[in-house]
NUFIMAR-969986 format. One record per atom (N, C-alpha, C, CB): z, x, y; residue in one letter. Coordinates in steps of 0.001 Angstrom, whole numbers, plus 500000, padded with zeros to 6 digits. Atoms other than C-alpha are relative to their C-alpha. Glycine has a CB too. Example, Ala and Ser with C-alpha at 12.3 -4.5 7.8 and 13.67 -1.06 7.14 Angstrom:
NUFIMAR-969986
500000500890498810a507800512300495500a500000500900501200a501246499008500027a499940499180498810s507140513670498940s500730499230501090s498585500414500462s
END
This chain:
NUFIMAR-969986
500000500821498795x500000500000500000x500000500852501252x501198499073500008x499661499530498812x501052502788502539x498372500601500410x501376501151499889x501056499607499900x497425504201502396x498691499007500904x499844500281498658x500517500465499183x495813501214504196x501297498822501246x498783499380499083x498881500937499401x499382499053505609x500627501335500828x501215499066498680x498822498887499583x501576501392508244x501139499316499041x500509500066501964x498768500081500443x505373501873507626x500698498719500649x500683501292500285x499402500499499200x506274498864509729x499373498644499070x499776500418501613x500509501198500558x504022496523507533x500898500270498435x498045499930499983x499354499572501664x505469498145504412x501868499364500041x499963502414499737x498115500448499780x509477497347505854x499614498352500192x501119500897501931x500133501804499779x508352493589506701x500053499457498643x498399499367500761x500322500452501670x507189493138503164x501200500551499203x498423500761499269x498725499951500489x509985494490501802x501346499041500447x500257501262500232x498773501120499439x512939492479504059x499224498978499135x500219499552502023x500549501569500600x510280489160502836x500700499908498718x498170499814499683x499968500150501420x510410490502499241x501367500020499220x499195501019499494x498506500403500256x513842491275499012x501121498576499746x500395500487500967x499247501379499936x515180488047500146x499734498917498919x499662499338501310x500462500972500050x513020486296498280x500349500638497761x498261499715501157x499784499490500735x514345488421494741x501360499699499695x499607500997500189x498453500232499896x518269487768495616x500005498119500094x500774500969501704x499762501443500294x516821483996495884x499763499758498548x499084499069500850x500706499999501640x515665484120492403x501246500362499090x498578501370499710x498990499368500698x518777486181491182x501130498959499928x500413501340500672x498943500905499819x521006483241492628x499812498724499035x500058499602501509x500908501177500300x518502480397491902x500350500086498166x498022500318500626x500059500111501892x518669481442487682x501645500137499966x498924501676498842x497823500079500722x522951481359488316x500023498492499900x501853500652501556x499851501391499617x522978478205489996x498756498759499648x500195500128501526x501333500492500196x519672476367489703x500067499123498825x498970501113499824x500274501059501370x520037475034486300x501662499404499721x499249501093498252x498674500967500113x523723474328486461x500159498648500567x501077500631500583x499636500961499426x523015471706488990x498744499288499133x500163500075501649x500836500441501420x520018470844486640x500683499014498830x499671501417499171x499027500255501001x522487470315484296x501023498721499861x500726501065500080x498984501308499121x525210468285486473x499379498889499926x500287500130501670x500183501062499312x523005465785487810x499625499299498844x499102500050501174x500585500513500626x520725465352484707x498148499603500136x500855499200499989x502109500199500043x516495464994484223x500605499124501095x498624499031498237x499746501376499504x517027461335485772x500765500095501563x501011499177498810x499837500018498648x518913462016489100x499446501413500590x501510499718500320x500885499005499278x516958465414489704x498728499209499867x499930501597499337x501344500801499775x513681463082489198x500167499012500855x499416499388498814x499736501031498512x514895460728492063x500012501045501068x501692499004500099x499883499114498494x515789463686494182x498459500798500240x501476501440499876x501676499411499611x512014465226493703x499040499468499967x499457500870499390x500862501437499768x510313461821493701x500323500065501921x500954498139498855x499991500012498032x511852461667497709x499715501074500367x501392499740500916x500037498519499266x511174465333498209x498298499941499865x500991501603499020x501729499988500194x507440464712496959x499644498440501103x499379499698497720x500494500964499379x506814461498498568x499971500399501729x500850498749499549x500051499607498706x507980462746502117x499381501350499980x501327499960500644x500575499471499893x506429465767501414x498512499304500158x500387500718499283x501638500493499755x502785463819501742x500466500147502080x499436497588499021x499979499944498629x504513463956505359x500357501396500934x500904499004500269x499736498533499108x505204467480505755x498671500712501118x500282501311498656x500939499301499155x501546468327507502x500151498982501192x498399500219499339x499728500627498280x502655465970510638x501466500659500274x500121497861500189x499146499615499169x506210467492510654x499592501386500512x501262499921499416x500322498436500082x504866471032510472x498466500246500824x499884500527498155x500974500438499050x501714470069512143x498257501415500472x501294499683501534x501123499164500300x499898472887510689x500148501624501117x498454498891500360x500086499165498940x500975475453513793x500980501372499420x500551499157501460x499449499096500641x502444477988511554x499218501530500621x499837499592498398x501036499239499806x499667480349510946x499190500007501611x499137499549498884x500576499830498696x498405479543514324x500989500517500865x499445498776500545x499590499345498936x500877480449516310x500028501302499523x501208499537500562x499275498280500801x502088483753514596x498129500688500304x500798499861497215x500803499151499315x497690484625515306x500213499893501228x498778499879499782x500006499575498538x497963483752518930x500926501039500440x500271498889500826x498800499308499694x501089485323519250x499688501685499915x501184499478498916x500549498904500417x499391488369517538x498993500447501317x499284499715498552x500824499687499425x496193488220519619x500600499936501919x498836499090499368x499717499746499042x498191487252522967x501778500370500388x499348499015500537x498533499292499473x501652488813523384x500855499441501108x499742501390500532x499588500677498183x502104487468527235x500388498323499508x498055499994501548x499882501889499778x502180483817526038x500913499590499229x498672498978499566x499736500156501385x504499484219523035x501157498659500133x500620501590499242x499004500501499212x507567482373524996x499584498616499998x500154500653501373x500788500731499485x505146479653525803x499603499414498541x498971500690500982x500756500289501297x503212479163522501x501295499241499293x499324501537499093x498414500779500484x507198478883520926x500232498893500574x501349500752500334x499148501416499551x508182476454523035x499028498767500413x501028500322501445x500945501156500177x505111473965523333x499927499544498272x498386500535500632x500166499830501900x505172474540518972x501445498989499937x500250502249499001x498504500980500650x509060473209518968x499885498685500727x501824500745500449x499748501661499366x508297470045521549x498587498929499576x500103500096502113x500920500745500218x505160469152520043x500701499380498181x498389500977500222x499605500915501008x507011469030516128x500901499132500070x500286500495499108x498770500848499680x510009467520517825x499392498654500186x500868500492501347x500461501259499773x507725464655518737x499455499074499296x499394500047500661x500597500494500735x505917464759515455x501298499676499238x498878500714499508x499050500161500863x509402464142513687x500466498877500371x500886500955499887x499498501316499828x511043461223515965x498841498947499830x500675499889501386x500633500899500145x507860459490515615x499965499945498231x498738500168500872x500128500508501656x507982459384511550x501731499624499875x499318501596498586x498904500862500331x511756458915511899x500191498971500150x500792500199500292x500321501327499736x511257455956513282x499384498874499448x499550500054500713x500583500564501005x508654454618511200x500770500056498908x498860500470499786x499363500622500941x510887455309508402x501382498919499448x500008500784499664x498942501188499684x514065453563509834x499321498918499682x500548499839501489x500390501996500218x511748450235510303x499768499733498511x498204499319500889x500228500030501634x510645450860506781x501462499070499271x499953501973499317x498777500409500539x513895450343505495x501157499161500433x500435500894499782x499407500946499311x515170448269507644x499348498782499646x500005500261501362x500397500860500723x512618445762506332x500012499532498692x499310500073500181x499871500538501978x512825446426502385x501517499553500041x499780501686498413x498452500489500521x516990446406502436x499828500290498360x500416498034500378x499114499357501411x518985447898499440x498676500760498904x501006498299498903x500762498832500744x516445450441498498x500849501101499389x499045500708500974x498650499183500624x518641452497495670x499584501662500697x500055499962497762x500397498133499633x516811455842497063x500048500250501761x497886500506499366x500034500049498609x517103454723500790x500993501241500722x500470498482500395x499382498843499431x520045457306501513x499535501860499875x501305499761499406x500727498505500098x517871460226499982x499528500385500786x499136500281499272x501460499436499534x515066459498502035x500505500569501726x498487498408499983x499311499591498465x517586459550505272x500443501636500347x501531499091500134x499393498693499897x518985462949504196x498971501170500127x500874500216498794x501364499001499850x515432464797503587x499622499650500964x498839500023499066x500784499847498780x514110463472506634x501042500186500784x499053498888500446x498604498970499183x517406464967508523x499582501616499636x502006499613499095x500414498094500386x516662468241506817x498718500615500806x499426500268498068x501021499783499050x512939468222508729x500484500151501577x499042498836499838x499516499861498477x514763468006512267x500754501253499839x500992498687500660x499148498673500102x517100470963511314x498989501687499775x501103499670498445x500730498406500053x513833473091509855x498946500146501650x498617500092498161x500416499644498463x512782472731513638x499581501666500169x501446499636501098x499706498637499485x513946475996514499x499271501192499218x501540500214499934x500130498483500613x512178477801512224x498222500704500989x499762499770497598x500599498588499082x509748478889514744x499874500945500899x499494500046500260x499639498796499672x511283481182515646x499566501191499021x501354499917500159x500433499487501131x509964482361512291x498750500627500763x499788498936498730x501139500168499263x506358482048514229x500064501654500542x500083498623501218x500221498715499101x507485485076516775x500490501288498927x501086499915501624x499688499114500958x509659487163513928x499186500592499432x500579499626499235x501114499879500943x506691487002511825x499051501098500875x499215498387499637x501835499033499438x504135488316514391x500443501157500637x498737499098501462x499203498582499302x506832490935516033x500224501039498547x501954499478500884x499480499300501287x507324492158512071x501243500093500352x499411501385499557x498401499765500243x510932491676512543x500350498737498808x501061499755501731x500038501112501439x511063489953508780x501704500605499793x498415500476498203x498631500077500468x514803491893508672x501231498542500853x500548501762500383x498794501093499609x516236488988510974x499613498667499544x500302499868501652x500207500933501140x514638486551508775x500760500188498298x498422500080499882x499256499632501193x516403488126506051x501562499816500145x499676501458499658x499003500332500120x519619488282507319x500440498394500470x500533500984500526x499790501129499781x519664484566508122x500009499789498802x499300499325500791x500471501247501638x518099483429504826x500991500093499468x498721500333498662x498813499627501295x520839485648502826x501376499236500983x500294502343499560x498378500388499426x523554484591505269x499798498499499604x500438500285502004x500136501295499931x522546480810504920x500159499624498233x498490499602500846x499558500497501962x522530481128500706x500781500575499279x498964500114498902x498775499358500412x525615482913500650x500824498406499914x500664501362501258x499281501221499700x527078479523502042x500091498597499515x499768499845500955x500455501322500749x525206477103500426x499760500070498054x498341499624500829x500489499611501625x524920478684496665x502329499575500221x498816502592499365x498707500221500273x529193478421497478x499882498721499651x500957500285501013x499296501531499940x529489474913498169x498809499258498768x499918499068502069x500733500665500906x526368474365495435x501256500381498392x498080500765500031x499387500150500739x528752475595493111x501773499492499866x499597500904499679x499132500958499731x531532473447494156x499592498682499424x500187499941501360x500503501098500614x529564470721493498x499475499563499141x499605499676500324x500358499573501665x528840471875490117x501701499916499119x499177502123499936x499250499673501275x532185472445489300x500961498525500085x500986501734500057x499520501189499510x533657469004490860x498895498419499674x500192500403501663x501192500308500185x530401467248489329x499646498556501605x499958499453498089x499869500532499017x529472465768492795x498472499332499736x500435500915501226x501021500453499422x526723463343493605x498493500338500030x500356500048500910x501029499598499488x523059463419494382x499575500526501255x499509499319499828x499513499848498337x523731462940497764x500328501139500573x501153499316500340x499320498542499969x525975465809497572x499052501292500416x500569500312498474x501001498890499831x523265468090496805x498792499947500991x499439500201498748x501340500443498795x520230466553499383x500772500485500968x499411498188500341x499724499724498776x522626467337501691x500202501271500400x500891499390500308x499702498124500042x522981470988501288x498753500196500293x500519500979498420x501531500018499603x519144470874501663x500171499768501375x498998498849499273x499584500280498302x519779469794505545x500544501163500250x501135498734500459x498995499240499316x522799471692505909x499156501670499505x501911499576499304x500030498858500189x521095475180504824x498857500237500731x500088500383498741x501066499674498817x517944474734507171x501077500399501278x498845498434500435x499042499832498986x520801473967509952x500570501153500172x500902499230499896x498993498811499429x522810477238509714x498956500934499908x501511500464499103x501039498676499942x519571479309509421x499567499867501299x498639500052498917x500721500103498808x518259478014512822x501496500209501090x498991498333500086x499170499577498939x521934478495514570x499713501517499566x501672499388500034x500111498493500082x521695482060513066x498899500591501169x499479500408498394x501415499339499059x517749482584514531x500530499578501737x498010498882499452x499575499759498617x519327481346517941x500569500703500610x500415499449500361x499172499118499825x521981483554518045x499768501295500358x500543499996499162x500811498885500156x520164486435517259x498785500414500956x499539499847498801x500811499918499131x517626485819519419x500070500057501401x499464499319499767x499537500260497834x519014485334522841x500279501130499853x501516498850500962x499259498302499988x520863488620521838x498746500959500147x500960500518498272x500845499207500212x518018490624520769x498463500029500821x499969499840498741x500845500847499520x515128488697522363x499990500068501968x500517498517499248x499987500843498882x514692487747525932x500092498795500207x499274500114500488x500425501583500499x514722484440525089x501367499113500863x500075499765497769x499204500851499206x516288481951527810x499694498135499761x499637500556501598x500661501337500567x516170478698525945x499936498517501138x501035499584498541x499927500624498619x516923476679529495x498363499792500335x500880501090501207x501106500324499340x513466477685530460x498462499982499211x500047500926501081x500692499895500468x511422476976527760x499229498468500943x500382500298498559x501201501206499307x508608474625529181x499008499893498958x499078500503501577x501336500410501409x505897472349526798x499060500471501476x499715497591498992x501826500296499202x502489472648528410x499152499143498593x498781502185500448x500888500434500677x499992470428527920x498472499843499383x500227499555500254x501012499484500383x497315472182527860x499426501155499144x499735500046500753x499661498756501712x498601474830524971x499827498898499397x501822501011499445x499326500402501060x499799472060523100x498431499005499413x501708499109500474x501408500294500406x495946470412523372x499629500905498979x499012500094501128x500910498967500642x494715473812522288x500629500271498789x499771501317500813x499261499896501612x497305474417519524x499199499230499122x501629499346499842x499851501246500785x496907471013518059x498325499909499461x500641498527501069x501538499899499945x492686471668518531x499680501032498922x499396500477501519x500064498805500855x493145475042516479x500597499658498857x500607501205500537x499286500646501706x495744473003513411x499440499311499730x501292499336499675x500200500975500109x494254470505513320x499037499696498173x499388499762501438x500422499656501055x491903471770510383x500894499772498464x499724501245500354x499165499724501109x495123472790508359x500913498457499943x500988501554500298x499153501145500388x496778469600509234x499712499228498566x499855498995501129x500251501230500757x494429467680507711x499345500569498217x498683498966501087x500498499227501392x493763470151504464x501231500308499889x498852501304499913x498760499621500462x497648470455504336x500552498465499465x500938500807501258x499937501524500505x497483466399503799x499617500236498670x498993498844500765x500564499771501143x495298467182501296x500654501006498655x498835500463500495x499260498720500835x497221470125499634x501579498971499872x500163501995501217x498854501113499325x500623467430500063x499674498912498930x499706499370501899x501101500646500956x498352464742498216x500022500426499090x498782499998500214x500390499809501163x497390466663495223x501043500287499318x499095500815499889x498731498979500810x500620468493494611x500935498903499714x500904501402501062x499244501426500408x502630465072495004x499644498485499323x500418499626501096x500534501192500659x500341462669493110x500071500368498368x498384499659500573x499362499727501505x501607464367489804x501105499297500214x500347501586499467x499189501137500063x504857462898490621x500016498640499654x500275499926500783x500055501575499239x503709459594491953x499025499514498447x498854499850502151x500472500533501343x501809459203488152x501043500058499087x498838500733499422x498942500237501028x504546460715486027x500798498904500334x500872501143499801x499254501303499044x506748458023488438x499652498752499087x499222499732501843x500507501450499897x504508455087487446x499745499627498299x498391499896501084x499727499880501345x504230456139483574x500669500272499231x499634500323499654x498941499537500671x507209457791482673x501055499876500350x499986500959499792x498220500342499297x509831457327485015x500778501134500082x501070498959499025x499648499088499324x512184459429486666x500635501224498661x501050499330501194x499694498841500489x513265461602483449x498861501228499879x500521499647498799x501386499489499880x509293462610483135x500159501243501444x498783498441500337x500042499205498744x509738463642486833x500992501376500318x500300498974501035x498881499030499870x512932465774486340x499603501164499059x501472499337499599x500655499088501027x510948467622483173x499094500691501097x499121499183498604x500950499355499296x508624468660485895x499970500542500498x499511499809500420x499082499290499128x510777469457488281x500620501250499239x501137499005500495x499825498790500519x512242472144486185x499012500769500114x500320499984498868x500737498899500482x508719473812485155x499818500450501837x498375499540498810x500400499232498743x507945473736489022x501056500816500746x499465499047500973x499121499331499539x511273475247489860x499794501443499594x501156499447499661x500062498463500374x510916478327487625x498604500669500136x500453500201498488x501489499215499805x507242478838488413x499678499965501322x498719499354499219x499477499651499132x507726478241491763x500588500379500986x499971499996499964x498672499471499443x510690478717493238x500662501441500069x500844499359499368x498873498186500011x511821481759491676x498763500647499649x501676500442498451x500538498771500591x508492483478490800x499066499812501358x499291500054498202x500642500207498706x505806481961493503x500078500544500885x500109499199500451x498708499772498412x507958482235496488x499380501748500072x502678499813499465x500306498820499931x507548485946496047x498722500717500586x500145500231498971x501048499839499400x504110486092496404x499094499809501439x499694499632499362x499847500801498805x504280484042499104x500081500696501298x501136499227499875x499433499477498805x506439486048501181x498962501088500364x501529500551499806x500723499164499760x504294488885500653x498651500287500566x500082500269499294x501610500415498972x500762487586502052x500489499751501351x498998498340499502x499775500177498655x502702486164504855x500603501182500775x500808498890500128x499214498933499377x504590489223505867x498514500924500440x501310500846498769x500993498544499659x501556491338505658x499095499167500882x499012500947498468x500727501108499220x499576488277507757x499778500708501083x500729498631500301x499820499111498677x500290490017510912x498828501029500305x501370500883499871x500050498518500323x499184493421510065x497940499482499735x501411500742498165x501259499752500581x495526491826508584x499412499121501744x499649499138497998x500694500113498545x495038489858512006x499650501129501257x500836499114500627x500102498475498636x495462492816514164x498861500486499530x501362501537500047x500948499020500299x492507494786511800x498988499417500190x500002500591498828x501581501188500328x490050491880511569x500218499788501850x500306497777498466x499889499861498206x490768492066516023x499410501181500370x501587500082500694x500246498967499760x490260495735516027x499234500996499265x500856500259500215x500376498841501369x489165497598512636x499647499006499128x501360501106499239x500693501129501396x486828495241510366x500130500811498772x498069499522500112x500057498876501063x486255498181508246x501558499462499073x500066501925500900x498346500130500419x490385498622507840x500439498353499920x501099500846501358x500014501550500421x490352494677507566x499740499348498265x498726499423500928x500453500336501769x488194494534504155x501427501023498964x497713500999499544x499320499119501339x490402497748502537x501262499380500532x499915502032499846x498621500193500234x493659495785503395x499882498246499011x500976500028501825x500070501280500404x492269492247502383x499670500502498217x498691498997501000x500547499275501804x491029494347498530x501451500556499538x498517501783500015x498688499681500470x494489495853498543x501431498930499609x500338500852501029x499601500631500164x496130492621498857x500168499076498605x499711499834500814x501030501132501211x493781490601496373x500890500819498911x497637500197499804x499391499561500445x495017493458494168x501433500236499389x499666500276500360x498434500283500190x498684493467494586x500422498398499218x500709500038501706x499663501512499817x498839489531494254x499491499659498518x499125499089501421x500249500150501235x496747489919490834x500518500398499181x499221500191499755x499090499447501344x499030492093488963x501245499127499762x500604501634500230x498842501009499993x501947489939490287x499584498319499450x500552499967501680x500120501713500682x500186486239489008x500068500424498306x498036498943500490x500050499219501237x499547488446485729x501537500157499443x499280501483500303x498953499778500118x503023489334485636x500835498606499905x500251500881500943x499935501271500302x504444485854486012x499614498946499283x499899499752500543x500950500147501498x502009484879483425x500750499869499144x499097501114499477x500152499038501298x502794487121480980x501666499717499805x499337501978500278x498949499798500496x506602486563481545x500559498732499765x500689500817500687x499837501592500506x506868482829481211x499402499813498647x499216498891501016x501182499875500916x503992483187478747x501090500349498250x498680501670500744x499020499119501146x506460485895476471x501691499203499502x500431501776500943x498817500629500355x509964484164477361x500721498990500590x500707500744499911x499337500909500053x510059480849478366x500838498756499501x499697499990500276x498867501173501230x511623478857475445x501112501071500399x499548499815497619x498606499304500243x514438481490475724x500646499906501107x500007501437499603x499358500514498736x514961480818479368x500636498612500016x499004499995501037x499663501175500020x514763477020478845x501305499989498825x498681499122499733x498948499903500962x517003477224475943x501410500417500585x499569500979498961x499253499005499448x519370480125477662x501120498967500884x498974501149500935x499327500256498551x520168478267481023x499743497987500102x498837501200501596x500050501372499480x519114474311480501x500821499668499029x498650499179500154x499370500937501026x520864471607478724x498675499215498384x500660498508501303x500997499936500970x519055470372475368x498467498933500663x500842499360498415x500723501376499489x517305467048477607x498894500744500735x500998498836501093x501697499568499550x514570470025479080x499142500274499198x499774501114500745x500762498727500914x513542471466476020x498521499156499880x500906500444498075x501635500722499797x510263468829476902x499489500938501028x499891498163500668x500354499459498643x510020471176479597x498868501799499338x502041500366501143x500586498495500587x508574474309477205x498203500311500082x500460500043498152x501832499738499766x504556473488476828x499773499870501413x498848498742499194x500361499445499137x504391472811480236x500198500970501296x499756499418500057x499814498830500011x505534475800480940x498876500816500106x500636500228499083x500718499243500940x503455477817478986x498729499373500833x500256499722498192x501030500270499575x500743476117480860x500015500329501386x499705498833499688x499816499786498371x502029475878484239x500199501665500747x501484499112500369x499508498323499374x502933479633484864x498606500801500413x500923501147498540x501108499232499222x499705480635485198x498701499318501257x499200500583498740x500440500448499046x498967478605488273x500518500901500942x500217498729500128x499278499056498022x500722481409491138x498334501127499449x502913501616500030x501199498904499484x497733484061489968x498997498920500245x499379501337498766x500884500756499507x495184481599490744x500502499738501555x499836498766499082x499566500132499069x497290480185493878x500199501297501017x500919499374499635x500291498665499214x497354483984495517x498637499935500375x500250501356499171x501166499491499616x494023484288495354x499477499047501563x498945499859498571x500294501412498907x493537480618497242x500908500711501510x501036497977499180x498985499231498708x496756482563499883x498905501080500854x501599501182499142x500397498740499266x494515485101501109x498922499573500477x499824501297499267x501591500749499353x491029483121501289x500630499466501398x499163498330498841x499295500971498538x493275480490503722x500199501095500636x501585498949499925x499733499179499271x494242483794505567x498814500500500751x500645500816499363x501517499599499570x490791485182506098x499027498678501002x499099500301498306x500422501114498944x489610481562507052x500608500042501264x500279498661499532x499614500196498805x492262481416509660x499365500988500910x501354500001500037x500603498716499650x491140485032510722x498382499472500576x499993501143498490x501130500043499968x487312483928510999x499797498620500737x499461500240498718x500225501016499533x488124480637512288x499237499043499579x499775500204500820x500388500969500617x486603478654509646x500364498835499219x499560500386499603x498469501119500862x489761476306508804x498779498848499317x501663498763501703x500770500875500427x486773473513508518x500170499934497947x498440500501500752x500270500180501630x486312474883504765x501561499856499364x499073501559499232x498229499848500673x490414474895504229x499855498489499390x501731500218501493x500167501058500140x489330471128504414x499271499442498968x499708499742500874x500288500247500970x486732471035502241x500433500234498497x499253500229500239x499580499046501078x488088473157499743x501002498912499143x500857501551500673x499215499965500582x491138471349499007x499384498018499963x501453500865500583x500781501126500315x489395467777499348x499043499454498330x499077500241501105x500752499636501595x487277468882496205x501712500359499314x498458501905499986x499157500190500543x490528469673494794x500739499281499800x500285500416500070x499567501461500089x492346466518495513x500062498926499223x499607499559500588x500266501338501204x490304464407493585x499753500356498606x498646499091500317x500003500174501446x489917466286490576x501432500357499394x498862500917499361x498462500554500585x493775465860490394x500088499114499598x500997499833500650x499663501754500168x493973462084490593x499339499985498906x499432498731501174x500055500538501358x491310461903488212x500233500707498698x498876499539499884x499120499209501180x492664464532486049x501172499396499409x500554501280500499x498655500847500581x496409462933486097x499321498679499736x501448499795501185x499900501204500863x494978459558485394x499792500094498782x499267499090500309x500675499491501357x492803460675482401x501409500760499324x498455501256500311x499144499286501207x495628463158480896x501604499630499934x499907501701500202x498360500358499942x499163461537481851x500071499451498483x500559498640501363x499912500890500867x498826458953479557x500158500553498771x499049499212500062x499722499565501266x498016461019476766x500948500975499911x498947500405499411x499127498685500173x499775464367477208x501386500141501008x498960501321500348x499034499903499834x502417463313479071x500420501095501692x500331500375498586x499472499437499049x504256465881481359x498780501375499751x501803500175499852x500982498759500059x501950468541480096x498514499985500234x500075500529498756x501400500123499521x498962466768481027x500166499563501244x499083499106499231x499351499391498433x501000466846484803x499112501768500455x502301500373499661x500059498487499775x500500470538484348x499095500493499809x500688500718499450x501327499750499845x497095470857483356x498760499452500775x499754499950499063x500579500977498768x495971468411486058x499960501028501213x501120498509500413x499901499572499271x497630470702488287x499608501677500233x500923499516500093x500738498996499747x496050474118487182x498600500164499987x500369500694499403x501482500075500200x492591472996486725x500112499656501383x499197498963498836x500730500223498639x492321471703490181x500481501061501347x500343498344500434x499733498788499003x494090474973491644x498636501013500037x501450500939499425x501231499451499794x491299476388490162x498777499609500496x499756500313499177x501311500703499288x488552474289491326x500318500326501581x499867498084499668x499703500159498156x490181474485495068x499736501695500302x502161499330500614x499693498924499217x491078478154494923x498920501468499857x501519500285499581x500711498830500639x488302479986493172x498294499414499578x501024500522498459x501326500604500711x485431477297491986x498964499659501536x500488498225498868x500404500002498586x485080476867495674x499700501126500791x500863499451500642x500447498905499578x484997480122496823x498323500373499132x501298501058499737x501196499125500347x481555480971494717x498874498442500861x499806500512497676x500693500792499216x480306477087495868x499385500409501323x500736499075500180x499945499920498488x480501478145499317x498482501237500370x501926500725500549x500685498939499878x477504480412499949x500540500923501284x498591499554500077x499365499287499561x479211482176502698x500851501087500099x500138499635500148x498821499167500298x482349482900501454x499566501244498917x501214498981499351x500679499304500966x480465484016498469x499289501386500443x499039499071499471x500295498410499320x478729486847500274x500945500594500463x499127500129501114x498245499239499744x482120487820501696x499938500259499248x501403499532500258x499133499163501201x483400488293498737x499236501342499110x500401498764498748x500589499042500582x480781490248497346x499930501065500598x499009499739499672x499452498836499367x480832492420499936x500697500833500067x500196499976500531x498835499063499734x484202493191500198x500277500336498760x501240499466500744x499655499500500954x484241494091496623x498525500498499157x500962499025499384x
END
C-alpha cells in the first residue's frame, strides 16, 4: 500500500481498520448472547423495523455523504459551510418523515411494533451528527473517529451486557441503538470545538449549497432507494412467508457476514476515499495505480471472508448461538461470499462519484433491484431462508459486476486500468 498511498493515508486506514476489528472482537462476545436472550422471534421484529425504515434511510442520509467529504476535498474554504447546510438540510429530511410516521400510527392504533418504530426513528436524529464524519474523513483525521466509536462501545457493549444478564426487553436493546449514535456525536462535538475551529453558533444553511448539494446526491439518493429496496425486500418476503423466526435466521447470517466481516472492508475504501479524490484532481496516472491497488486489497479480503465462513461456520454457529440458529448454517455457506463481490461494487460507486457519473449508480442498482424481487419470489417459497441468500448474492452480482461489463464505458475503464 505505502508504494502508491502516503503515510497519512496508510494511518487513516488503519484508525478505520482498527476500530472496526475491536467491533468484531466485542460483537462475537456479545452479539450472540443477546441473540440468544431475546430469541429468532424478537430479533426478527427488531430487524423487520430496522429493514422497513431502512427503505427510509436515503431521505434521512440524503445521499450527501460521499459528496460532501469530495467537495470538502476539492474545496477546503467552504468546508464549515458545506457541514452546516449537510446537518440543516438532514435535520429537515428527518422531522418531515417523523411526522409522517407519528400520523401513521396515530391512525392504525395498537400496532404491537409501534414503540420499535419510535425508537429507530429517534436513533436517525441522534446519527445527525455524524457529519462531522464528512470533514474527519476528508481532513484524514479517522483517529477521532476512532476514539469516539471505541469510547461509545465501551459504554454500550456494558449496558448490552446488563441486559443480557438481567434478560431485558426488546425495547431495551433498540434503545441502545439511539443511545450509542447519541454519545458518539456529543464526543465529535467536543472534540471538535477543541481541536477544530468550529463555532457551532455560526453555522449558517445556504440555499444555494444546499440546491447544489442536493443537485450532486441526488443520483445516490435515488440508487440508495434502490440499494434500501433490494436489501430490505428479503425481509419483507421472509416476513410474509415465514414470519418473524425466518427473519431472525437471517438476521444472524447478515450479522456475521456483515457486521463483523463487511464492515471492515468498508472502512477501508472509505478511509482511503480521500486520498483517491485528490489523485483523480491532480495525478490520473497515480489515480489508476491506487484504484488497482485497492481492487486488490479488497479481493484477498472478500476471499478471506469466504474461505473463513466457507471452512468454519457450523462451528461458529454451534460455538456462540443457541440450538434455534442452527437453520442459520446453509445460508451461511452461501451468504459469505457476497462482501468479495460487494467491494468490488465499493470502489466502482467511488470512481463514479470521482467521474461524476452517479447517473449509472442508478442504473446499476435498478437492474439489481428487480432481479431480487423476482429472485425472492421464485426461491423463498422453496428454499426458504437460503433462497433469502441466494436472491441476495445473485443480484449483488448482477448490480456489482454483470453491470460493469454491460456498461460499455465502464468496460473500457476497466480494461484499461488493468
Amino acid at each position: 500500500m505505502a508504494s502508491v498511498f502516503s503515510k497519512t493515508d496508510f494511518t487513516a486506514t488503519k484508525w478505520f481498520t482498527l476500530e472496526k476489528l475491536i467491533q468484531l472482537i466485542t460483537g462475537v462476545f456479545i452479539v450472540p448472547k443477546i441473540f440468544s436472550t431475546l430469541g429468532s422471534i424478537d430479533i426478527g421484529k427488531l430487524k423487520f423495523v430496522e429493514s422497513v425504515l431502512g427503505l427510509f434511510t436515503p431521505l434521512f442520509f440524503l445521499g450527501l455523504s460521499a459528496i460532501c467529504i469530495r467537495e470538502i476535498v476539492f474545496n477546503p474554504k467552504r468546508s464549515k459551510q458545506i457541514l452546516a447546510t449537510a446537518f440543516y438540510l438532514r435535520l429537515i429530511s428527518w422531522c418531515t418523515i417523523f411526522i409522517g410516521i407519528i400520523i401513521y400510527f396515530t391512525i392504525t392504533k395498537n400496532s404491537p411494533l409501534s414503540s420499535l418504530y419510535m425508537i429507530i426513528t429517534c436513533s436517525y436524529l441522534f446519527k445527525l451528527t455524524d457529519v462531522f464524519e464528512y470533514y474527519l474523513l476528508a481532513k484524514k483525521w479517522t483517529k477521532i473517529i476512532f476514539i469516539s466509536k471505541i469510547s461509545s462501545l465501551i459504554i454500550i457493549v456494558a449496558l448490552q451486557y446488563y441486559g443480557v444478564k438481567n434478560n431485558l426487553d426488546v425495547n431495551y436493546f433498540a434503545k441502545l441503538i439511539a443511545l450509542d449514535f447519541l454519545i458518539q456525536g456529543i464526543i465529535y462535538c467536543l472534540i471538535l470545538k477543541r481541536k477544530a475551529p468550529f463555532v457551532f453558533k455560526e453555522w449558517r444553511f445556504s440555499w444555494t449549497l444546499g440546491k447544489s448539494l442536493l443537485k450532486m446526491s441526488y443520483p445516490l439518493i435515488i440508487s440508495n432507494s434502490l440499494i434500501m429496496f433490494y436489501i430490505s425486500v428479503d425481509e419483507l418476503f421472509l416476513k410474509h412467508y415465514l414470519g418473524d423466526h425466518a427473519n431472525g435466521i437471517f438476521a444472524t447470517v447478515q450479522f456475521l457476514v456483515i457486521a463483523l466481516s463487511w464492515n471492515i472492508g468498508f472502512s477501508i475504501i472509505n478511509a482511503l476515499y480521500p486520498s483517491l479524490a485528490e489523485s483523480y484532481l491532480d495525478n490520473k496516472i497515480l489515480y489508476a495505480k491506487k484504484i488497482k491497488k485497492v481492487f486488490k486489497i479488497m479481493c484477498v479480503l472478500g476471499l478471506l471472508i469466504g474461505g473463513l465462513y466457507t471452512l468454519f461456520g457450523n462451528a461458529i454457529l454451534n460455538t456462540y448461538f443457541t440450538k434455534s440458529y442452527a437453520e442459520a448454517k446453509t445460508p451461511l455457506l452461501i451468504f459469505c461470499w457476497a462482501p468479495l463481490i460487494i467491494f468490488i461494487g465499493m470502489i466502482y460507486e467511488k470512481h463514479l462519484i470521482n467521474t461524476n457519473d452517479l447517473q449509472k449508480n442508478v442504473y446499476r442498482f435498478l437492474l439489481g433491484c428487480i432481479a431480487n424481487v423476482l429472485l425472492c419470489y421464485l426461491l423463498i417459497p422453496i428454499w426458504q431462508v437460503s433462497g433469502a441468500a441466494i436472491a441476495v448474492l445473485v443480484s449483488h452480482f448482477i448490480t456489482n459486476i454483470v453491470y460493469i461489463f454491460l456498461d460499455q464505458k465502464s468496460r473500457k475503464q476497466l480494461l484499461s486500468l488493468f
